[in-house]
N, C-alpha and C positions, 0 to 999 in steps of 0.2 A: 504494500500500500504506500510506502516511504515513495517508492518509481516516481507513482501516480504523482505525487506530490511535487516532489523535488524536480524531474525531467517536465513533466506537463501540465502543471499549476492543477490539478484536478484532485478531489477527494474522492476518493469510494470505500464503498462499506464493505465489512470483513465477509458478505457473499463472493463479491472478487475474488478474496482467497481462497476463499472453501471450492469455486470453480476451479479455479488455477491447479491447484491441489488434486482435484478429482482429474482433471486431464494428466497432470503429471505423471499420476498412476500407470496411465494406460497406453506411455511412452515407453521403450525402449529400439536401442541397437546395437547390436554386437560389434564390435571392432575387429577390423578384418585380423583373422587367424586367433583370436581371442579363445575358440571352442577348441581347434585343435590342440592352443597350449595348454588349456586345461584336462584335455586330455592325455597328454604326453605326461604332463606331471601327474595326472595319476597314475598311470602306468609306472614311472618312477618312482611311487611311493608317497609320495608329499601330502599331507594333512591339507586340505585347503578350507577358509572360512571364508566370511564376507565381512567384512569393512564397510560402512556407509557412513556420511557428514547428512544424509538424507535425514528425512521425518517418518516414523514408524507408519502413517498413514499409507505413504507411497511406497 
């Protein structure tokens, strides 16, 4: 909502986010050869987890 504000003088309400939010979800793309090395490294053994700076929602 700060965007809205500061980049294009406009207010909106916390529905904004909550759209935003629901589209974000419903995003993804792999990065070219990203599956492969996942799977290489598990063939090699490796323990892998995930990491995210994300929001539990998305």
């Amino acid at each position: 909502m700060t965007f809205f504000k500061e980049q294009l003088g406009q207010t909106v309400g916390p529905e904004v986010d909550q759209e935003y939010l629901g589209y974000l979800g419903t995003q993804h793309e792999l990065m070219p050869g990203a599956m492969a090395m996942l799977k290489q490294a598990q063939r090699l053994g490796y323990q892998l987890g995930i990491i995210t700076n994300g929001v539990a929602k998305v």
